[in-house]
C-alpha positions as a printed NumPy array, in Angstrom:
array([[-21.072,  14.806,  14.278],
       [-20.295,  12.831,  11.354],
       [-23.351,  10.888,   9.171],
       [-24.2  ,   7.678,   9.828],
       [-22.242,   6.917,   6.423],
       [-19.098,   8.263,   7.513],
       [-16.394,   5.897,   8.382],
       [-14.503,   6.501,  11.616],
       [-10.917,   5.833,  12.643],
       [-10.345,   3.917,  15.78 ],
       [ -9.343,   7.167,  17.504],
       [-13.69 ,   8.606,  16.851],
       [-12.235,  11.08 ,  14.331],
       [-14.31 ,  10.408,  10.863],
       [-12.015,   9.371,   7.862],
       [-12.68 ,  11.72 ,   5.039],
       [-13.776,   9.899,   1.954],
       [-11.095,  11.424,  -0.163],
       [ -7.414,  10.629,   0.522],
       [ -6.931,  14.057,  -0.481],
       [ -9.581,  15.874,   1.877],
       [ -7.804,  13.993,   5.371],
       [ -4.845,  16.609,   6.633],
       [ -3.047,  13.528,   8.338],
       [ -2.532,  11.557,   4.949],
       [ -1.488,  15.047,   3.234],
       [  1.43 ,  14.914,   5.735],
       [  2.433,  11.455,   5.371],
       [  2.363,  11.977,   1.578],
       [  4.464,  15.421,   2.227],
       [  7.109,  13.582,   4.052],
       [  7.124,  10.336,   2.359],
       [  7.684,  12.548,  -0.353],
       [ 10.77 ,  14.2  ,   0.492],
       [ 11.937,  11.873,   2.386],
       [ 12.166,   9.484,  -0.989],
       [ 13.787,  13.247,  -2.454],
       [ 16.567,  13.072,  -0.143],
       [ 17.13 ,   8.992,  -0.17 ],
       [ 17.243,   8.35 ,  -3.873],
       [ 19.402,  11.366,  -4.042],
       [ 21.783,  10.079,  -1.553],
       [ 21.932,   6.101,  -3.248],
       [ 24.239,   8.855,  -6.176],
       [ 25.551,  11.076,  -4.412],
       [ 27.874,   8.693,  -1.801],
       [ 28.621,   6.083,  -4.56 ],
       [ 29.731,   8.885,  -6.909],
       [ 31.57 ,  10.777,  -4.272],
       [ 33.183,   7.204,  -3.179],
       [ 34.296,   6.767,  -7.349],
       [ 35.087,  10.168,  -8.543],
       [ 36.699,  11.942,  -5.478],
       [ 37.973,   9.163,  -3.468],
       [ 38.455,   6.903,  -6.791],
       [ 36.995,   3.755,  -5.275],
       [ 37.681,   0.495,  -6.506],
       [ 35.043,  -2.179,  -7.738],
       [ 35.575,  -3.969,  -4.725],
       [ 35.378,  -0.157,  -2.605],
       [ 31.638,   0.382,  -3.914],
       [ 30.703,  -3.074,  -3.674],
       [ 31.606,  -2.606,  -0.118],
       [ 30.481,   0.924,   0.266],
       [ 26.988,  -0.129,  -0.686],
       [ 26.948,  -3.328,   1.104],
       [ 27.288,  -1.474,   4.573],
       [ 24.941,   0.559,   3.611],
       [ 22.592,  -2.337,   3.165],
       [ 23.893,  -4.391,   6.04 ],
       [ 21.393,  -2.587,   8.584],
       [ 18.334,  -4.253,   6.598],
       [ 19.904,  -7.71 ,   7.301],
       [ 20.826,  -7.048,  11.111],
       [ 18.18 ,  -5.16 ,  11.726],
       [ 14.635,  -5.665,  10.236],
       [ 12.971,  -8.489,  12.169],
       [ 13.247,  -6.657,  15.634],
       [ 12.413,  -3.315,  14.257],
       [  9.36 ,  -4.87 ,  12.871],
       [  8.63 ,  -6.454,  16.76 ],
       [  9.716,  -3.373,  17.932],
       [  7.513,  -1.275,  15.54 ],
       [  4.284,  -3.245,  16.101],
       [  4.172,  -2.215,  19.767],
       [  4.927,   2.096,  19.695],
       [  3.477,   5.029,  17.311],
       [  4.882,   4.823,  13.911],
       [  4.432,   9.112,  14.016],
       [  7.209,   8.851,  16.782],
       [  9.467,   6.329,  14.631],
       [  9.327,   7.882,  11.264],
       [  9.595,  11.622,  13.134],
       [ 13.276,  10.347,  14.983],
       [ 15.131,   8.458,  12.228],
       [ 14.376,  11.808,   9.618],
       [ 16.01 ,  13.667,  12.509],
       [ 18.384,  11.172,  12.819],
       [ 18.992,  11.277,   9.062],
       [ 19.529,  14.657,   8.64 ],
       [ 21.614,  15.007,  11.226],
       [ 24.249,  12.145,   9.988],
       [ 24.148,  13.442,   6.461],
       [ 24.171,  17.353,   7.956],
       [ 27.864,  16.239,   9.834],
       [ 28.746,  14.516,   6.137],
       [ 27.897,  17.507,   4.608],
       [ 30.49 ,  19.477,   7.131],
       [ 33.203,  16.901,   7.   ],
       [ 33.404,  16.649,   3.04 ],
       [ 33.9  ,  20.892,   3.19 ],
       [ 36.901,  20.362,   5.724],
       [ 38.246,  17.692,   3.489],
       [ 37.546,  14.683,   6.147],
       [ 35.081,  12.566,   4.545],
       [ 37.321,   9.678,   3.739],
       [ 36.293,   6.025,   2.927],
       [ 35.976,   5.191,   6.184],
       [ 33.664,   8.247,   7.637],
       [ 31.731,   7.393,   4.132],
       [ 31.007,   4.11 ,   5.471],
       [ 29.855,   4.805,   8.847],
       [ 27.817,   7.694,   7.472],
       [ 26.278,   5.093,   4.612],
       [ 25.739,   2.725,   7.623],
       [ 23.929,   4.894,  10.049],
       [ 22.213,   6.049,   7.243],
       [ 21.074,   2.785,   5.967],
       [ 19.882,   1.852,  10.294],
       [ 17.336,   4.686,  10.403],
       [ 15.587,   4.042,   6.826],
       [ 14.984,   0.815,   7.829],
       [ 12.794,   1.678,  10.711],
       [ 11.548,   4.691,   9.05 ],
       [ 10.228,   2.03 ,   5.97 ],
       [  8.758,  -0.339,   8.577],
       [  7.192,   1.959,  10.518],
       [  5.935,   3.995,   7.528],
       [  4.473,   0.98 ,   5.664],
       [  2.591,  -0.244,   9.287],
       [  1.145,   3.237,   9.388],
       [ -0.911,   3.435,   6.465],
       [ -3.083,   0.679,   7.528],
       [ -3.202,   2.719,  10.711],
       [ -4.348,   5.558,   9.025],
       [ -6.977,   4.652,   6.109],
       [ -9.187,   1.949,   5.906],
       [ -8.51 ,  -1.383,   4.303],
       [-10.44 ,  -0.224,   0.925],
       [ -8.12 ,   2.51 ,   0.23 ],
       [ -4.982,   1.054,   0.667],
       [ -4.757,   0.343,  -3.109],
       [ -5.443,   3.494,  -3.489],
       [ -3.366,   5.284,  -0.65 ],
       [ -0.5  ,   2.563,  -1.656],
       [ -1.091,   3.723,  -5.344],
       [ -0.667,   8.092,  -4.358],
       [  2.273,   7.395,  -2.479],
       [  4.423,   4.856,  -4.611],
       [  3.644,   8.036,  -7.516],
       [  5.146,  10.265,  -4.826],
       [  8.033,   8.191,  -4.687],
       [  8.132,   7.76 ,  -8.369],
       [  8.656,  11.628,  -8.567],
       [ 11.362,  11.706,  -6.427],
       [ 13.238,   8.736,  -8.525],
       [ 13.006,  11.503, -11.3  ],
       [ 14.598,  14.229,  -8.816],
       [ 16.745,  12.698,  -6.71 ],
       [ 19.089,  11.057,  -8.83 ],
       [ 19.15 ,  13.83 , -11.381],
       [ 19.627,  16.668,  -8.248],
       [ 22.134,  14.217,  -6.912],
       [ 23.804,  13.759, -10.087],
       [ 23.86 ,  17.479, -11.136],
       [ 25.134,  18.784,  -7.731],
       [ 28.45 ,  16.233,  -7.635],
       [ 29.176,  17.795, -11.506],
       [ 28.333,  21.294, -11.03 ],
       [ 28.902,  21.86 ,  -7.339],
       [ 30.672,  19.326,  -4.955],
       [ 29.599,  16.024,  -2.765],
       [ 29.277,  17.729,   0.495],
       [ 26.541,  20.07 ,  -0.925],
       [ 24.84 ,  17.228,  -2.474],
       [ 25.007,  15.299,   0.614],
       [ 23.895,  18.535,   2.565],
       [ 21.025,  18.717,  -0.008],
       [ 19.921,  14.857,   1.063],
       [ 20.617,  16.479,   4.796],
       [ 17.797,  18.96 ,   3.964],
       [ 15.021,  16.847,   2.562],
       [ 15.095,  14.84 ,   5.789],
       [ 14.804,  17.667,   7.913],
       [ 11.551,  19.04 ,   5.688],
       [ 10.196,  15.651,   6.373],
       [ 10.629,  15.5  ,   9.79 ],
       [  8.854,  18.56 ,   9.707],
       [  5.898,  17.504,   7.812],
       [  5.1  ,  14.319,   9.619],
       [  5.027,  16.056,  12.751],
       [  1.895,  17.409,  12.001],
       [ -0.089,  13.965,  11.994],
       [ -2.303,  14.435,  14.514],
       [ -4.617,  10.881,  14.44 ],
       [ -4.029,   9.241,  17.573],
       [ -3.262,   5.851,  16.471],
       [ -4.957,   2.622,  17.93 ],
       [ -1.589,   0.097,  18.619],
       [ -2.859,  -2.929,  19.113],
       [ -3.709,  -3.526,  22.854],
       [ -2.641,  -7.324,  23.666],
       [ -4.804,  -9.22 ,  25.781],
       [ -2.119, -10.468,  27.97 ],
       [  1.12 ,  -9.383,  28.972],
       [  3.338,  -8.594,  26.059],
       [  5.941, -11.92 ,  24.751],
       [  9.366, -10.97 ,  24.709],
       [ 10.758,  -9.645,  21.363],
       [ 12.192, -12.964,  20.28 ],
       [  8.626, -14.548,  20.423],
       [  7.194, -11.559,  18.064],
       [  9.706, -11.844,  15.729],
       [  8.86 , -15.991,  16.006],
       [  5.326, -15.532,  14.986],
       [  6.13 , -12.932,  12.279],
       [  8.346, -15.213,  10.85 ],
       [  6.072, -18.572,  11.352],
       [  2.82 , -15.983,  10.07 ],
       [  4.659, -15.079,   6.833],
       [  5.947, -19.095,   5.802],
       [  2.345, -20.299,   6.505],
       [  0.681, -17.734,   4.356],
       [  1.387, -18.924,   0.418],
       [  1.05 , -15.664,  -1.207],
       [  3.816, -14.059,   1.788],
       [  5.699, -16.898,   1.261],
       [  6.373, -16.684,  -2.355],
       [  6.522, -12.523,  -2.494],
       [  9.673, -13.048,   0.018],
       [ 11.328, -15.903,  -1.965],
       [ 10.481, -13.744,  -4.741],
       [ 11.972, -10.776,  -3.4  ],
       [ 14.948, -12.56 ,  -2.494],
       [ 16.273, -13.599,  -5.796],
       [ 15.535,  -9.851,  -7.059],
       [ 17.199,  -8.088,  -4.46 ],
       [ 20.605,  -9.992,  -4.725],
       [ 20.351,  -9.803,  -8.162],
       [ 19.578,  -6.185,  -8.3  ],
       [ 22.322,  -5.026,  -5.765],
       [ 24.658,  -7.276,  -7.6  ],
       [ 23.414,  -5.109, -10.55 ],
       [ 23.602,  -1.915,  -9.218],
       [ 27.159,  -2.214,  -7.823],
       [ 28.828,  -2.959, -11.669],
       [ 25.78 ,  -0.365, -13.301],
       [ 27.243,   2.244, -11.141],
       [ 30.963,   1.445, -12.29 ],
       [ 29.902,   0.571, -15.839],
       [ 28.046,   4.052, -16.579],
       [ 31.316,   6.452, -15.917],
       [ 34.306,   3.736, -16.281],
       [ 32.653,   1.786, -19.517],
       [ 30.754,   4.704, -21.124],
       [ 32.779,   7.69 , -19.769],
       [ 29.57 ,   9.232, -18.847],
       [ 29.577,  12.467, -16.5  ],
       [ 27.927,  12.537, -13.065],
       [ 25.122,  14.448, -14.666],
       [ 24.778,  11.981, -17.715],
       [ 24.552,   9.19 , -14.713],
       [ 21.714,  11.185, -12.916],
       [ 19.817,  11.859, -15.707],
       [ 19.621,   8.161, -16.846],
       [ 19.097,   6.924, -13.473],
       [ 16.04 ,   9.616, -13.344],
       [ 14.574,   7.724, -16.319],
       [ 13.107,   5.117, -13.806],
       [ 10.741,   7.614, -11.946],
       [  8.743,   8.988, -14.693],
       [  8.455,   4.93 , -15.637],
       [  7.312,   4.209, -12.066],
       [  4.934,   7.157, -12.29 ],
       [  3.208,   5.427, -15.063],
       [  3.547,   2.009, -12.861],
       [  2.093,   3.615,  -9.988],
       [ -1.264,   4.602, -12.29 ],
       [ -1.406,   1.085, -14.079],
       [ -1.284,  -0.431, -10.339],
       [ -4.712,   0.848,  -9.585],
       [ -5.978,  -0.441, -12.637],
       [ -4.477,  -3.401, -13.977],
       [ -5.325,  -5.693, -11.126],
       [ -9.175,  -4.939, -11.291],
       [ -8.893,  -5.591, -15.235],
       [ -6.449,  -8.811, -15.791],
       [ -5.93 , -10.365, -12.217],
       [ -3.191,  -9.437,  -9.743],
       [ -0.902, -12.69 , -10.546],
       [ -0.854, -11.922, -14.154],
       [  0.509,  -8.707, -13.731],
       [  2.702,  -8.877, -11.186],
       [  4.791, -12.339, -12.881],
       [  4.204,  -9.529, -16.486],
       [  5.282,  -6.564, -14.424],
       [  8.221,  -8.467, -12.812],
       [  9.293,  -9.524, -15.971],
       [  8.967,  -6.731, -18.314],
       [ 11.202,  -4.828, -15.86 ],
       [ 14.284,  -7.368, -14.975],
       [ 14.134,  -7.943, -18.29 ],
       [ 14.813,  -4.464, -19.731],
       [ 17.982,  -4.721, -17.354],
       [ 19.227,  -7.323, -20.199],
       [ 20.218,  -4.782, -22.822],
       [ 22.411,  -2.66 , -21.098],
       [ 25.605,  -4.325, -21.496],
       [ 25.228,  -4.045, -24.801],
       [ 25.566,  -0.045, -25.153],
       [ 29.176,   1.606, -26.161],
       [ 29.75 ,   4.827, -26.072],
       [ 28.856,   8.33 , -24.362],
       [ 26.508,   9.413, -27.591],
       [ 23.172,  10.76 , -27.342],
       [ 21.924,   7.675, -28.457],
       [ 23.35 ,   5.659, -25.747],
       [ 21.947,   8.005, -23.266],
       [ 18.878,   7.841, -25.051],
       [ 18.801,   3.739, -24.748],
       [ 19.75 ,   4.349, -21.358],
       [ 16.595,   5.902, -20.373],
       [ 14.295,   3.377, -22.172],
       [ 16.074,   0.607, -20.218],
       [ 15.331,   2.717, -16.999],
       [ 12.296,   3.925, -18.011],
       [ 11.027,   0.489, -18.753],
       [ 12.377,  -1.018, -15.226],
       [ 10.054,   1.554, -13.425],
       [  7.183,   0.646, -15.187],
       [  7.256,  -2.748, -14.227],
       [  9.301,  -2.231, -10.853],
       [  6.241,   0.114,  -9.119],
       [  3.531,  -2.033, -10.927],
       [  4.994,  -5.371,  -8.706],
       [  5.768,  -2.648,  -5.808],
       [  2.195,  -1.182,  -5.233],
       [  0.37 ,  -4.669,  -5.801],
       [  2.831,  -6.72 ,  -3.93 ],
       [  1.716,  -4.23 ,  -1.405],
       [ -1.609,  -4.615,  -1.268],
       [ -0.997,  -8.379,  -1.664],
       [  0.945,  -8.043,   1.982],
       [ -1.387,  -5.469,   3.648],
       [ -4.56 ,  -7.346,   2.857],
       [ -3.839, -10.703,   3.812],
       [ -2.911,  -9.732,   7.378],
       [ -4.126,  -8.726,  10.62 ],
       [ -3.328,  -5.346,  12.01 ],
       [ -1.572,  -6.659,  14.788],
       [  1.05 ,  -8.559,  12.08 ],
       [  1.583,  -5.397,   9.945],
       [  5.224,  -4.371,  11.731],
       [  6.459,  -7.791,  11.575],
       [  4.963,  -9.029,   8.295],
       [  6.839,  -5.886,   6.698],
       [ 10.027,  -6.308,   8.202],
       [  9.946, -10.156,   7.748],
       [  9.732,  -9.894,   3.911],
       [ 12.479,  -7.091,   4.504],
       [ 14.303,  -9.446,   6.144],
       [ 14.509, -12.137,   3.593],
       [ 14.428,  -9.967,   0.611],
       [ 15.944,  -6.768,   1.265],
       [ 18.722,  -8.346,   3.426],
       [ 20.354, -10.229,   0.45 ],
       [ 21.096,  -7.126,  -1.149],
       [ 24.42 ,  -6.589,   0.798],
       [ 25.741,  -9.934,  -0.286],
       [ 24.423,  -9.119,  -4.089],
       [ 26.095,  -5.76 ,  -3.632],
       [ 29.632,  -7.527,  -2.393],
       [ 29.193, -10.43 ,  -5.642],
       [ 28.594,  -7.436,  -7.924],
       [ 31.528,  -5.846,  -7.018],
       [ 33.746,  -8.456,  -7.008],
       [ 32.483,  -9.962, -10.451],
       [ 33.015,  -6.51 , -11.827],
       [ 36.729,  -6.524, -10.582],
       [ 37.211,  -9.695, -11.85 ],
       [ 35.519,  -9.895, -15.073],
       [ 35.292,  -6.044, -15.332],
       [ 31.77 ,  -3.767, -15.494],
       [ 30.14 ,  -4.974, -18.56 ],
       [ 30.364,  -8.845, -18.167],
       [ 29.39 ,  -8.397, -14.775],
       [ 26.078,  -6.565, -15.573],
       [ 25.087,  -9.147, -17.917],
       [ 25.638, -11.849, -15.632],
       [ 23.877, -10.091, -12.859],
       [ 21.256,  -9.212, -15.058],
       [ 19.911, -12.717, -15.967],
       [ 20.156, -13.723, -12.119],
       [ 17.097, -11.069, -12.143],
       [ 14.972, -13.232, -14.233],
       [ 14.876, -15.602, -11.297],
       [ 12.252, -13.048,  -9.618],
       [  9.246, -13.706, -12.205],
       [ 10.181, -17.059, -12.718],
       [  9.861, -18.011,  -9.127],
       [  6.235, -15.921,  -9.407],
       [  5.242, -17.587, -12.061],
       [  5.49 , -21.156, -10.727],
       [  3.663, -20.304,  -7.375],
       [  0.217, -20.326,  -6.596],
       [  0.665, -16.266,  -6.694],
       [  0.636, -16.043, -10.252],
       [ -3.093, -17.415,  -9.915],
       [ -4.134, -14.153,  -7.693],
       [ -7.954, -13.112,  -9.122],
       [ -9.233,  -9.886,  -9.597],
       [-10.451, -10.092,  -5.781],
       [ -7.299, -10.41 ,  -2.85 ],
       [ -7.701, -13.199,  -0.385],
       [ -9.79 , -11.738,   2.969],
       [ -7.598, -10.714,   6.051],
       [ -6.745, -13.793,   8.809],
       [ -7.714, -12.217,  11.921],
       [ -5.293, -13.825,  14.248],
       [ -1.756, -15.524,  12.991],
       [ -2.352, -19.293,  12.004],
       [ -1.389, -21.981,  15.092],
       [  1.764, -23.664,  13.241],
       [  4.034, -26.289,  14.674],
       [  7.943, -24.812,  14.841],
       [  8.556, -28.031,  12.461],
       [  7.141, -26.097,   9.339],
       [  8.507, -22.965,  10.23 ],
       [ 12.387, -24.933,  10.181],
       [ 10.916, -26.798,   6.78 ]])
């Protein structure tokens, strides 16, 4: 029998007091965990396998990685209506298996010589399908899982996981294309998938979907009210508009930093993982400020700080030459910096989202903002590309590295950047809005 003082999950089991004492949050953490691993690993791995062993053009990558992003645009809002009404255990356990699998058969092609441009894309797009759900569901089953006052905190544990697999995964990734081949790196993403498959399996909370009261609307009217929940809400509203300018930005970024490092500073595949690594110990140290730095100065001030320390670090890139250690060196300050303030706006843009709404919203609300942020980056990824074939790498990163500063400028004019020390309380049901401010 638990004490009077324990708190109790909808399913009767008692929530341990400690993240860290509750076996189902262990495995969530385990998987998220490796799961992250085997991801960031694979965001090197394909784009270096597309540029050194297929020798890709600008306009290849930009490409590559826009199909690769394409499932968050076609995708996200009926995942998130989809999510909302079945077990997130079940979700997150099928698309690692699904994950593996694709990247297992990669693996195997690449040996036999078969993994052209084309298999690389329908690989990077299948790929690209299952995180999305896994992301949804995974971000709707925390709240599932803990209680509302240790979601910072629960938000704050896993974002550091994640931070420690930015330091692995693109370093593994890296070091596996230069010392080994692609297909085992692939195979390597293949195999953190599986482990995670394995670990979330063991949740055993029985999770409490929410039961509607009347017979459920058809998926177009769920993804409707996410959609009208998150424009009425001003603090949703501005983190998507928000997200949107830094997520075409950043892909645009991405697309010329990943030509620019090898082409422009003749760096090896291991020189490229290491200073792509730089941005998880910096998102470690994020992930710690996150829990504090709210509570202290206010969560608008730091995330329109955060935001801006971090796009801004971006900024002195294009002006490195050179493969010396000192250009390596500058590279991981610039990525080291971008974590920093990348996780801080991550884990309190988080708990921005998850506190403001109901339960019921969680699938939706998630996959909304994924929507509308997220599903620019294919577009920024095709501009990137085709800027850095036109005005090559390094004027392209320069360019695409201002349109970042859009992110904490947009922040800073909203009402978000005036976010207390205390988030708004949770609206219990979505707000009655007419479908003319949801078109405004």
């Amino acid at each position: 029998m638990p004490s009077a003082s324990s708190p109790v999950s909808d399913s009767g089991r008692p929530v341990p007091s400690s993240l860290w004492r509750d076996d189902d949050f262990r495995s969530l953490w385990v998987g998220q965990t490796v799961s992250q691993l085997g991801e960031h690993a694979s965001l090197v791995v394909l784009p270096l396998f597309a540029v050194l062993t297929l020798d890709a053009t600008a306009n290849d990558l930009g490409v590559l990685r826009a199909v690769g992003q394409a499932p968050i645009l076609l995708l996200s809002l009926f995942v998130g209506a989809w999510v909302d009404s079945w077990r997130t255990r079940t979700v997150m356990v099928l698309t690692d298996a699904g994950r593996s699998l694709a990247l297992g058969a990669a693996a195997v092609a690449g040996l036999f010589g078969w993994l052209g441009l084309p298999a690389l894309l329908g690989v990077a797009f299948a790929v690209g399908a299952l995180s999305v759900f896994f992301d949804v569901a995974y971000q709707a089953s925390l709240v599932r899982l803990m209680r509302r006052d240790q979601l910072v905190r629960g938000n704050s544990a896993l974002e550091s996981s994640r931070s420690a697999a930015q330091i692995g995964g693109p370093a593994l990734g890296g070091a596996l294309v230069s010392l080994l081949s692609a297909p085992i790196a692939v195979a390597s993403s293949a195999l953190f998938f599986a482990l995670s498959f394995l670990s979330i399996r063991r949740l055993r909370r029985v999770e409490a979907t929410p039961e509607p009261l009347e017979p459920r609307p058809r998926v177009w009217r769920r993804i409707h009210e996410g959609l009208r929940f998150v424009v009425s809400d001003t603090s949703l509203r501005t983190v998507c508009l928000a997200s949107a300018a830094f997520q075409f930005s950043f892909a645009a970024v991405m697309t010329g930093y990943m030509l620019f490092l090898p082409r422009e500073l003749h760096l090896s595949a291991t020189a490229v993982g290491l200073a792509l690594a730089a941005t998880g110990p910096g998102a470690l140290l994020g992930s710690m400020l996150a829990a504090r730095l709210p509570n202290r100065f206010g969560y608008g001030p730091v995330l329109v700080a955060a935001a801006a320390l971090g796009d801004g670090a971006f900024l002195c890139a294009p002006a490195l030459h050179g493969s010396s250690a000192v250009t390596v060196l500058a590279l991981l300050v610039v990525n080291f910096v971008f974590g920093v303030g990348g996780q801080l706006v991550n884990v309190t843009v988080m708990a921005v989202r998850q506190t403001v709404t109901p339960d019921g919203m969680q699938g939706r609300v998630a996959a909304t903002i994924t929507f509308v942020g997220m599903g620019m980056s294919p577009l920024g990824s095709l501009l990137g590309g085709f800027l850095a074939q036109e005005w090559g790498p390094r004027t392209s990163l320069l360019a695409t590295a201002a349109g970042m500063m859009l992110s904490p400028i947009v922040m800073a004019l909203s009402p978000l950047a005036g976010l207390g020390k205390t988030l708004p309380a949770t609206q219990d049901t979505p707000p009655k809005t007419s479908p003319l401010l949801f078109r405004a």
